[in-house]
N, CA, C and O atoms as CSV, one atom per row, in Angstrom:
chain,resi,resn,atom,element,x,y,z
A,1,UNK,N,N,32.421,118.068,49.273
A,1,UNK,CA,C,31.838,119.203,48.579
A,1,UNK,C,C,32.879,120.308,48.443
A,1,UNK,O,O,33.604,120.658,49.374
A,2,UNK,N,N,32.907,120.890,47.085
A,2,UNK,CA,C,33.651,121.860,47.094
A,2,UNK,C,C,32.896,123.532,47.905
A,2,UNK,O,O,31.715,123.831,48.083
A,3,UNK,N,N,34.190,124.321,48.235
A,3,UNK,CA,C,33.926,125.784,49.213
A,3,UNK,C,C,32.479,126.481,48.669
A,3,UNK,O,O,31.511,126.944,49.273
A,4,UNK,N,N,32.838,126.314,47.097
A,4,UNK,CA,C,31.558,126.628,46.718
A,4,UNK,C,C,29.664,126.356,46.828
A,4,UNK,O,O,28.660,127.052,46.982
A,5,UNK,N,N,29.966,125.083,46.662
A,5,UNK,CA,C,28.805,124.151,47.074
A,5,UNK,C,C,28.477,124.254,48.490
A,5,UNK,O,O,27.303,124.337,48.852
A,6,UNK,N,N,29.644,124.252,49.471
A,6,UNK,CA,C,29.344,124.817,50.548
A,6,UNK,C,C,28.314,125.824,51.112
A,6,UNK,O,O,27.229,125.777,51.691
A,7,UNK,N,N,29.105,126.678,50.703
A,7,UNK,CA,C,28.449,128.458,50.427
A,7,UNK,C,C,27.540,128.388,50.149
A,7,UNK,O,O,26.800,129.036,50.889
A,8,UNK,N,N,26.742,127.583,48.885
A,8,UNK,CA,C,25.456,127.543,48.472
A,8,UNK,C,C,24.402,127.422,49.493
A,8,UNK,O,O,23.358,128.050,49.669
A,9,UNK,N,N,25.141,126.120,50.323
A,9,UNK,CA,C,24.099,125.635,51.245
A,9,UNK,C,C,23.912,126.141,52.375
A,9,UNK,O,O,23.173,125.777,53.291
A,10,UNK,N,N,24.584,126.970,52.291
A,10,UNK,CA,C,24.612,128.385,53.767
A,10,UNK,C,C,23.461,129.267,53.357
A,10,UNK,O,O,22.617,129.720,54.130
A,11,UNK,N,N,23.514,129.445,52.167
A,11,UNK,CA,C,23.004,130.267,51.806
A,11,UNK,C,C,21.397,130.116,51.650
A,11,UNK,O,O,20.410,130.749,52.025
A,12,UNK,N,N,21.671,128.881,50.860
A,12,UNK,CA,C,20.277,128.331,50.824
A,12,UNK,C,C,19.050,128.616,51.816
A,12,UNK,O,O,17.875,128.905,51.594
A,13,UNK,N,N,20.022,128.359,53.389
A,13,UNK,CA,C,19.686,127.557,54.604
A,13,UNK,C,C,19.039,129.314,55.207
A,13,UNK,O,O,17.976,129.550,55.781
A,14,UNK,N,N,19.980,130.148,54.861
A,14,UNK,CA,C,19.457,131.417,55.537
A,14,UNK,C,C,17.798,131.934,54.346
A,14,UNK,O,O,16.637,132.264,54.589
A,15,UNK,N,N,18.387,131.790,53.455
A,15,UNK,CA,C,16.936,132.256,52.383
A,15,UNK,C,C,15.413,131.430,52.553
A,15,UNK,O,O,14.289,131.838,52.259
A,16,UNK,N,N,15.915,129.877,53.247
A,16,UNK,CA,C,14.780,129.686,53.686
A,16,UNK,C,C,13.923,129.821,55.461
A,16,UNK,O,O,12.784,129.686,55.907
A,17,UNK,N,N,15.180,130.130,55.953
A,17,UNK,CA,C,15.289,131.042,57.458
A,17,UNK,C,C,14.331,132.300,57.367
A,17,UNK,O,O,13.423,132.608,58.139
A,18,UNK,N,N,14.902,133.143,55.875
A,18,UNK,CA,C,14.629,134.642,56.405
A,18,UNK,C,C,15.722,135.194,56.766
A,18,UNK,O,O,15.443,136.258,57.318
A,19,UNK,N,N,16.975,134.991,56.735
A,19,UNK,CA,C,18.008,135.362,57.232
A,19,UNK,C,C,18.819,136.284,56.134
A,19,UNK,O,O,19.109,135.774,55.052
A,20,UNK,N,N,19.187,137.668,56.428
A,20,UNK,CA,C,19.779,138.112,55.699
A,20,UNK,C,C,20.605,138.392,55.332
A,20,UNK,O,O,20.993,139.319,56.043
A,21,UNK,N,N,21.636,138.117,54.181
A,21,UNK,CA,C,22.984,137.280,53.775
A,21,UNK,C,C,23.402,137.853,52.671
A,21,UNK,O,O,22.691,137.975,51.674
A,22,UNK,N,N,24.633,138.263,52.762
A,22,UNK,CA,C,25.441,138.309,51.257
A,22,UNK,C,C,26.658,137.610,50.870
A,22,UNK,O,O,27.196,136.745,51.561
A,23,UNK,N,N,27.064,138.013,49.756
A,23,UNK,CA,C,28.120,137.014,49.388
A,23,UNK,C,C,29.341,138.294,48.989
A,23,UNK,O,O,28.893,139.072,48.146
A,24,UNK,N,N,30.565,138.577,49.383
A,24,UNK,CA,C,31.409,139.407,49.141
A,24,UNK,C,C,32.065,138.688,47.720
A,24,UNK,O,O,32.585,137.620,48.043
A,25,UNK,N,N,32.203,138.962,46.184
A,25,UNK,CA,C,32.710,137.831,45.596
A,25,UNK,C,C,34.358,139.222,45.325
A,25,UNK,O,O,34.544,140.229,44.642
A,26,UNK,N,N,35.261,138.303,46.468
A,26,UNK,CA,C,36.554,138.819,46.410
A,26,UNK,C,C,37.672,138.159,45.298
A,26,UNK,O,O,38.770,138.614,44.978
A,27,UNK,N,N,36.924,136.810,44.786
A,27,UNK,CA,C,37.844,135.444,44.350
A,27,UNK,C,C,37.365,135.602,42.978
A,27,UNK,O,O,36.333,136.210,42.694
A,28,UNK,N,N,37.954,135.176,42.340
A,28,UNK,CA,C,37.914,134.773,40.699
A,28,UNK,C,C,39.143,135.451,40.028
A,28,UNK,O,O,39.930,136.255,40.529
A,29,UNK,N,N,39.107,134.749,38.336
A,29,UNK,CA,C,40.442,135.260,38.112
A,29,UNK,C,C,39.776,136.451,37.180
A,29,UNK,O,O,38.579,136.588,36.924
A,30,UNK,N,N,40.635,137.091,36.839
A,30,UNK,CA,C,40.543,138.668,35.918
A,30,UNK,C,C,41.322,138.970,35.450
A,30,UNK,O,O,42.419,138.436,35.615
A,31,UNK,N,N,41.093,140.096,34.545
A,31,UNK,CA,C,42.443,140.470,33.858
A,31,UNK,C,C,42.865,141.259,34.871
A,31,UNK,O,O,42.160,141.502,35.850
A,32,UNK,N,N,44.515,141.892,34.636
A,32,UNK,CA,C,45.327,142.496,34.967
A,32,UNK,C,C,44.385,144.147,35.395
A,32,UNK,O,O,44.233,144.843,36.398
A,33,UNK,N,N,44.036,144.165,34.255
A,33,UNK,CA,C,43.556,145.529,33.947
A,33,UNK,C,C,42.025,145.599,34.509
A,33,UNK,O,O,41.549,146.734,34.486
A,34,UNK,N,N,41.254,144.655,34.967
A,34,UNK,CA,C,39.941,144.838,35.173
A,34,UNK,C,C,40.331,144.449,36.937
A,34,UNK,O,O,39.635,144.939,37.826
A,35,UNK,N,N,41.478,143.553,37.249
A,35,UNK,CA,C,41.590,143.823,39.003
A,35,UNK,C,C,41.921,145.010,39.534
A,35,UNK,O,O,41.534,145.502,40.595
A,36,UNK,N,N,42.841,145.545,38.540
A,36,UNK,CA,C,43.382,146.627,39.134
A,36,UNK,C,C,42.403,147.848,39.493
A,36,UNK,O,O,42.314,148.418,40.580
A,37,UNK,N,N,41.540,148.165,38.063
A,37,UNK,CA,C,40.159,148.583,38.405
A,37,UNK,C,C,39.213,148.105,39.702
A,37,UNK,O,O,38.852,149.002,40.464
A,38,UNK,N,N,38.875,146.989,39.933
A,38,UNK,CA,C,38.329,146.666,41.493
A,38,UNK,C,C,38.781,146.830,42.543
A,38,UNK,O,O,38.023,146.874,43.512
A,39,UNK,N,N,40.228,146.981,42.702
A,39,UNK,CA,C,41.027,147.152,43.661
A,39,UNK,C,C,40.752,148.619,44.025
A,39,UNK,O,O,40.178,148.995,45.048
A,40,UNK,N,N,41.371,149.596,42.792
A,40,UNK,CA,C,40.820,150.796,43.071
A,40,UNK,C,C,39.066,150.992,43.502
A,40,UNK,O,O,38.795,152.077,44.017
A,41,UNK,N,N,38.235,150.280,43.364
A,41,UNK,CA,C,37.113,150.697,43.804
A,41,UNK,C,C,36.849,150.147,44.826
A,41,UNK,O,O,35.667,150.276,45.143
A,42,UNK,N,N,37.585,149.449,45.643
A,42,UNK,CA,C,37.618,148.658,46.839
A,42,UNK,C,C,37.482,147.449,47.470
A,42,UNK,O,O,37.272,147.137,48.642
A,43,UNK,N,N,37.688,146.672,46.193
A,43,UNK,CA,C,38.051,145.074,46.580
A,43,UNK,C,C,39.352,144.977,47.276
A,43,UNK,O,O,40.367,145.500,46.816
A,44,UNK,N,N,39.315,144.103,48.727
A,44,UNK,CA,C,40.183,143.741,49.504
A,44,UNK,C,C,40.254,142.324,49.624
A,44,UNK,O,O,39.374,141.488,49.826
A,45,UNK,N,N,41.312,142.240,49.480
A,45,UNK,CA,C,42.297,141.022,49.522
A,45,UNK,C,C,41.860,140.259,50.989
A,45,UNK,O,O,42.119,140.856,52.034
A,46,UNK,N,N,41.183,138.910,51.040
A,46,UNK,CA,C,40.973,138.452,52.245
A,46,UNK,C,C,39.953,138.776,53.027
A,46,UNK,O,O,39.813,138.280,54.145
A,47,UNK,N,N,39.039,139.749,52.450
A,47,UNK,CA,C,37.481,140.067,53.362
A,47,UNK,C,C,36.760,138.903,52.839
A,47,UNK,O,O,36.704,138.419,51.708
A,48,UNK,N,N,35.929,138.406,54.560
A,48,UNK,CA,C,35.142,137.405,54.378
A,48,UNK,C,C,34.019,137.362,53.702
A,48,UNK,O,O,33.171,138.245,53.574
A,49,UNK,N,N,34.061,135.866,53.099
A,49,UNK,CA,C,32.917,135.521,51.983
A,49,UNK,C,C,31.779,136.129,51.913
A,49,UNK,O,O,31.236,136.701,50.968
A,50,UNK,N,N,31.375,135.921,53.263
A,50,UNK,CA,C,29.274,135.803,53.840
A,50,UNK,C,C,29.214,137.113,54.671
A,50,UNK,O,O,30.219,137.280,55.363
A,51,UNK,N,N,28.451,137.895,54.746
A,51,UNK,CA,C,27.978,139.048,55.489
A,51,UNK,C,C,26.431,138.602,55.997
A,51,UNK,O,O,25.611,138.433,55.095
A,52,UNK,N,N,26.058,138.433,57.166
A,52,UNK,CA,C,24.501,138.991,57.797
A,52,UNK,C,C,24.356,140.160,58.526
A,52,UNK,O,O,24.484,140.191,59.750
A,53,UNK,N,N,24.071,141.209,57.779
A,53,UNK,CA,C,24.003,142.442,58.711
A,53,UNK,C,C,22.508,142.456,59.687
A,53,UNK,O,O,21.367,142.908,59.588
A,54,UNK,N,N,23.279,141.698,60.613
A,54,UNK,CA,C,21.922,141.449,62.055
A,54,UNK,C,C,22.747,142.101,63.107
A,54,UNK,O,O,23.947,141.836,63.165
A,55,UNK,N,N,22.254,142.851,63.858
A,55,UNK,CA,C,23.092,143.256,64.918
A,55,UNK,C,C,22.198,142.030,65.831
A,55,UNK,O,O,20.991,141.785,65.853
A,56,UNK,N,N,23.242,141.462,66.481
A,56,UNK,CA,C,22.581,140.584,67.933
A,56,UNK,C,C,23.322,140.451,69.053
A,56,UNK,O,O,24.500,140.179,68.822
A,57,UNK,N,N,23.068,140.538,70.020
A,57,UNK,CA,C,23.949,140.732,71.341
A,57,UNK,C,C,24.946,142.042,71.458
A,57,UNK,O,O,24.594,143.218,71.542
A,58,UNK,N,N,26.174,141.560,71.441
A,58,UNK,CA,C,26.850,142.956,71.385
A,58,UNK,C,C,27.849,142.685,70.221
A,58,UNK,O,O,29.058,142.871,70.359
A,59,UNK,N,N,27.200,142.173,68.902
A,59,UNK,CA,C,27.530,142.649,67.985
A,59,UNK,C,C,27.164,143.159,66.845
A,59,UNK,O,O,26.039,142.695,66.657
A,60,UNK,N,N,27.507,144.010,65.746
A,60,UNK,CA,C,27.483,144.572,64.692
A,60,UNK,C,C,26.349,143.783,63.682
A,60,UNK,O,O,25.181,144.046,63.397
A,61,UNK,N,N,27.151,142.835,63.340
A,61,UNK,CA,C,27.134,141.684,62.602
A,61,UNK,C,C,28.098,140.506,62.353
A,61,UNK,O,O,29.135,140.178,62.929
A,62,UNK,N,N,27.425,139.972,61.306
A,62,UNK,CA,C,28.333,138.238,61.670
A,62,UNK,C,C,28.940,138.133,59.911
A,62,UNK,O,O,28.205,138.004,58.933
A,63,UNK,N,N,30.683,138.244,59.886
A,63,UNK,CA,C,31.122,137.762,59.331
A,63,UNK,C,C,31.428,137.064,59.110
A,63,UNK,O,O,32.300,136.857,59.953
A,64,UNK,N,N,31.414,135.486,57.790
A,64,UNK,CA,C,31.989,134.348,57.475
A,64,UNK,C,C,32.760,134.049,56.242
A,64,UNK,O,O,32.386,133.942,55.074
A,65,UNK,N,N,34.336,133.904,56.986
A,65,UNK,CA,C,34.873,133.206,56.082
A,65,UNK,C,C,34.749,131.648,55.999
A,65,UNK,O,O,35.130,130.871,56.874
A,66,UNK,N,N,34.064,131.261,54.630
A,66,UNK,CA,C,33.746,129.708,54.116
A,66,UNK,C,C,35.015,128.638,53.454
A,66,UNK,O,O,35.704,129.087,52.538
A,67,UNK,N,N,35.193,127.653,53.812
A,67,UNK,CA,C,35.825,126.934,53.698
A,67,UNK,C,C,35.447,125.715,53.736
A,67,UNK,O,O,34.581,125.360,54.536
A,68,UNK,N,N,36.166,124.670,52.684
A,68,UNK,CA,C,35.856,123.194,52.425
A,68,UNK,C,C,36.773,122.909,53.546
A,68,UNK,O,O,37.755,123.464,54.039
A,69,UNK,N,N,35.862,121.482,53.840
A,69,UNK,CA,C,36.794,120.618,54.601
A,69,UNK,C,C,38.027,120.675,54.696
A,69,UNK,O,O,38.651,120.527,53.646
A,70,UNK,N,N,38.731,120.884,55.853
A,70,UNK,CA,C,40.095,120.869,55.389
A,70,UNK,C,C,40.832,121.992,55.052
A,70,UNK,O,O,42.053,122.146,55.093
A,71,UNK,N,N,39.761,122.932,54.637
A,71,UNK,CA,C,40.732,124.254,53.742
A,71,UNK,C,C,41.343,125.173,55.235
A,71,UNK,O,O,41.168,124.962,56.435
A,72,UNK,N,N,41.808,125.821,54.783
A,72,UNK,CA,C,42.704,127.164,56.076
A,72,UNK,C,C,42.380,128.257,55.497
A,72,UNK,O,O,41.939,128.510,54.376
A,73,UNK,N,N,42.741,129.089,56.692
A,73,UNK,CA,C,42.094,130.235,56.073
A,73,UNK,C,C,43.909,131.349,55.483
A,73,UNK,O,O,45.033,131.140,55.938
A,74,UNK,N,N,43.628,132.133,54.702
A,74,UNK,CA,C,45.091,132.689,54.355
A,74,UNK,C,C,45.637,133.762,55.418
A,74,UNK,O,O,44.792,134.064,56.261
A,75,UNK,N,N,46.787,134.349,55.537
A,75,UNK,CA,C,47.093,135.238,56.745
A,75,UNK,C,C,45.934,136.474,56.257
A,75,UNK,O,O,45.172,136.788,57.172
A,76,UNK,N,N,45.731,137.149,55.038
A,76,UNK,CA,C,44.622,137.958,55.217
A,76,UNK,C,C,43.880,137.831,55.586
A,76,UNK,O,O,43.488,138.610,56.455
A,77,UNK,N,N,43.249,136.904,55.247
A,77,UNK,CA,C,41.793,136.146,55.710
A,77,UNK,C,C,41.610,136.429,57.343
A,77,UNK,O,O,40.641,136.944,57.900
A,78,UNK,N,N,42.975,135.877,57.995
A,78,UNK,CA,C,42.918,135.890,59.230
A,78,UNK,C,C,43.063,137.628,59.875
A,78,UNK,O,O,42.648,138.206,60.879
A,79,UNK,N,N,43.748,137.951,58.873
A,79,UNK,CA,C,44.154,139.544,59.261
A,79,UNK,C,C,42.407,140.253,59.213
A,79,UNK,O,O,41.791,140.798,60.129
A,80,UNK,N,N,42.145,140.088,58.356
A,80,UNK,CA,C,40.385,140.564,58.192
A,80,UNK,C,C,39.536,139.824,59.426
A,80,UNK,O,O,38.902,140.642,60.091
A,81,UNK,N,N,39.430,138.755,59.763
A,81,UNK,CA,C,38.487,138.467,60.910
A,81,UNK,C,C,39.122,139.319,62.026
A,81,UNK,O,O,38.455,140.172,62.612
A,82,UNK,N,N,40.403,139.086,62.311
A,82,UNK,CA,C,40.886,140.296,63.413
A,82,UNK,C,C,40.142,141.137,63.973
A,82,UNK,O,O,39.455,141.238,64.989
A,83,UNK,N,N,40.621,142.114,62.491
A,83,UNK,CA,C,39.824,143.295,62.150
A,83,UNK,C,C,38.930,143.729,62.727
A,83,UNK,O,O,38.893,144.551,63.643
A,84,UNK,N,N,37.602,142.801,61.838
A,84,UNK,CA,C,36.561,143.104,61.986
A,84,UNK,C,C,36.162,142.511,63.751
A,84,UNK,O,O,35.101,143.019,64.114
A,85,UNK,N,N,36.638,141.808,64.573
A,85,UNK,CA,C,36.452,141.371,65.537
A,85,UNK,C,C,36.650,142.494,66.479
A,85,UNK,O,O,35.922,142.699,67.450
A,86,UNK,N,N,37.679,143.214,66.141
A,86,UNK,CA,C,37.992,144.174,66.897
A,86,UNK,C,C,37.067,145.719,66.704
A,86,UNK,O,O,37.031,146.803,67.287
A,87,UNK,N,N,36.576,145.259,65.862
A,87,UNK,CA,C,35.011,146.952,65.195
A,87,UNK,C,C,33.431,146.843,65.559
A,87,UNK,O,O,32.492,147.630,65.442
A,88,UNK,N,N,33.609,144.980,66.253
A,88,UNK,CA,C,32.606,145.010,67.032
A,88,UNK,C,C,31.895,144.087,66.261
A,88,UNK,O,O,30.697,144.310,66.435
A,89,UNK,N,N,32.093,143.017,65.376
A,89,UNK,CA,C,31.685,141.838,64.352
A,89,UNK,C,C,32.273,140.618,65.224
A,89,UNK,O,O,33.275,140.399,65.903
A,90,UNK,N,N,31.002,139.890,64.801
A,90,UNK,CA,C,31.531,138.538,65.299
A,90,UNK,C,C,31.692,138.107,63.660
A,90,UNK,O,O,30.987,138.106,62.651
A,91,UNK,N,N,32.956,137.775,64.016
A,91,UNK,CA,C,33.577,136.909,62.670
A,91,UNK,C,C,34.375,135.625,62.317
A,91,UNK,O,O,35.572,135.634,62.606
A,92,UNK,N,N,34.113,135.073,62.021
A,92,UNK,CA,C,34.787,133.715,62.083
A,92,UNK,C,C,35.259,132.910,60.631
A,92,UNK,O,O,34.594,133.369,59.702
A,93,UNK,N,N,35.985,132.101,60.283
A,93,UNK,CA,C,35.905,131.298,59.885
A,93,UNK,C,C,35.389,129.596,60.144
A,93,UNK,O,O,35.582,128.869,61.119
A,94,UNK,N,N,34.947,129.434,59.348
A,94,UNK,CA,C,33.889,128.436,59.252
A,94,UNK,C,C,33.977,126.972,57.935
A,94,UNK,O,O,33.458,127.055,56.822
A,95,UNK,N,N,34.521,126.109,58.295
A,95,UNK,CA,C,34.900,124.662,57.675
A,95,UNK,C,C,33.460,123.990,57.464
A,95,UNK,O,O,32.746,123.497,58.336
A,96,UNK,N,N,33.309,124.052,56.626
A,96,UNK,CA,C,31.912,123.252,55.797
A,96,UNK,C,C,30.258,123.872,56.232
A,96,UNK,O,O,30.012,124.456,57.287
A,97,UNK,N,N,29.548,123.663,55.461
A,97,UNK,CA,C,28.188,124.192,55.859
A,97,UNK,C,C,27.823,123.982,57.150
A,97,UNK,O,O,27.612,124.934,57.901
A,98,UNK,N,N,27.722,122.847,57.502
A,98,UNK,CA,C,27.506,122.219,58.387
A,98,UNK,C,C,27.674,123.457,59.916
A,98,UNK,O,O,26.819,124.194,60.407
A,99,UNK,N,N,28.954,123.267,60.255
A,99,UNK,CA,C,29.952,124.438,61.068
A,99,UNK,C,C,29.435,125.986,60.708
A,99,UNK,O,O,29.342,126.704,61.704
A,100,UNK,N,N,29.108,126.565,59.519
A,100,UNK,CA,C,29.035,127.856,59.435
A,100,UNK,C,C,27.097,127.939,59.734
A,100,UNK,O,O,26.708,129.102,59.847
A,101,UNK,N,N,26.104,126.982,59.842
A,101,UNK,CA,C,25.265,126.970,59.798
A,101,UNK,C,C,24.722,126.879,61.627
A,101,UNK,O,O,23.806,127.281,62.345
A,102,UNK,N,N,25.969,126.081,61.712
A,102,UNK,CA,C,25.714,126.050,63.438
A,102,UNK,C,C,26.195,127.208,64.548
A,102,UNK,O,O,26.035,127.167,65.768
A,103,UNK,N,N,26.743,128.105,63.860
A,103,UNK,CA,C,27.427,129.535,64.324
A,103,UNK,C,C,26.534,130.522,63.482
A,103,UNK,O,O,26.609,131.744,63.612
A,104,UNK,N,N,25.912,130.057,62.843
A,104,UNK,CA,C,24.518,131.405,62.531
A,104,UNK,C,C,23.332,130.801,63.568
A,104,UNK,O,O,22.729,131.750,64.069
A,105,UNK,N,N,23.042,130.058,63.836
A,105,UNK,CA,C,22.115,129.334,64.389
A,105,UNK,C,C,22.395,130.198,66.002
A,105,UNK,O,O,21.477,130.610,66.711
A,106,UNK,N,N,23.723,130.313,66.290
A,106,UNK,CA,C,24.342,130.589,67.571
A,106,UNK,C,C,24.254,132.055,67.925
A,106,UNK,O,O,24.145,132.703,68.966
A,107,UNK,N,N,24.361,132.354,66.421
A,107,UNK,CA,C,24.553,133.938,66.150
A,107,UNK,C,C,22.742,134.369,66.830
A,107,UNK,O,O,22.375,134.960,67.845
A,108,UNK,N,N,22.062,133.786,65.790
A,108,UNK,CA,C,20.795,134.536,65.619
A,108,UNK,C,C,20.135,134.129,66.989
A,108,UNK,O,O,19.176,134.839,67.293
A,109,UNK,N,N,20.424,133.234,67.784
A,109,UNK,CA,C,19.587,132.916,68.938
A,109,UNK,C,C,20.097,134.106,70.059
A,109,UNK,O,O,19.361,134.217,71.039
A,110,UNK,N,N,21.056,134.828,70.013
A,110,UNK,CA,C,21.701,135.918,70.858
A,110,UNK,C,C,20.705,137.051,70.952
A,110,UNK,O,O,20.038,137.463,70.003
A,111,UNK,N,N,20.653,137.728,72.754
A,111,UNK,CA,C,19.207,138.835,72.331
A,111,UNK,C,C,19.740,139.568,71.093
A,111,UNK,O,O,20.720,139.268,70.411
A,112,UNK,N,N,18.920,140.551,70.956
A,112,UNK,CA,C,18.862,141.288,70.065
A,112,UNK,C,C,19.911,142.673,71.369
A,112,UNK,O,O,20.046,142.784,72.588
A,113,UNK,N,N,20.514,143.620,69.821
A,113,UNK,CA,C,20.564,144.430,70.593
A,113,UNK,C,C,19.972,145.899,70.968
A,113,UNK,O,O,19.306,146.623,70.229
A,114,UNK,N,N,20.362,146.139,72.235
A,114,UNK,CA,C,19.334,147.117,72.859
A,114,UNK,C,C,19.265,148.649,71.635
A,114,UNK,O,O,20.171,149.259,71.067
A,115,UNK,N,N,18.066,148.789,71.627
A,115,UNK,CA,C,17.932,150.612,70.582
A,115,UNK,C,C,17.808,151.493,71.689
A,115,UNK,O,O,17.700,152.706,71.504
């Protein structure tokens, strides 16, 4: 399956959960003149795919970068999970539905955190 088809089925999997999910769309091609415009409004190079803004345990929320079988993630990519790991996100990259479905599963079973 391609990264995409992937993604779908993440997605799928949380919408019939109840789980609440977005999709960052950082990727596609554009003109010159219409990236440069997104850039200025704050598209970043390498922020992960999937967002669930759940706070659970002692984190924020759960970032996922998605990937086909096989795929790697790029040094941004990796520079962004860092990041966000370090602001209090559990973030990961994640190789096929399968894998990113079993680390939300992991995610959401964590208490909740304290108000």
């Amino acid at each position: 399956m391609s990264e995409a088809d992937e993604q779908i089925a993440v997605i799928e999997y949380c919408e019939l959960l109840g789980i609440p999910v977005y999709h960052i769309p950082n990727e596609g091609k554009r003109s010159v003149y219409a990236g440069a415009k997104l850039k200025r409004q704050g598209l970043r190079k390498g922020v992960p795919d999937l967002c669930i803004p759940v706070a659970k345990g002692r984190y924020h929320s759960l970032y996922i970068e998605m990937k086909a079988e096989g795929g790697k993630a790029t040094r941004e990519q990796a520079d962004w999970i860092y990041l966000l790991r370090g602001q209090g996100m559990c973030a990961a990259v994640c190789e096929g539905a399968r894998n990113a479905i079993g680390l939300i599963d992991e995610y959401m079973a964590l208490c909740d955190t304290p108000r």
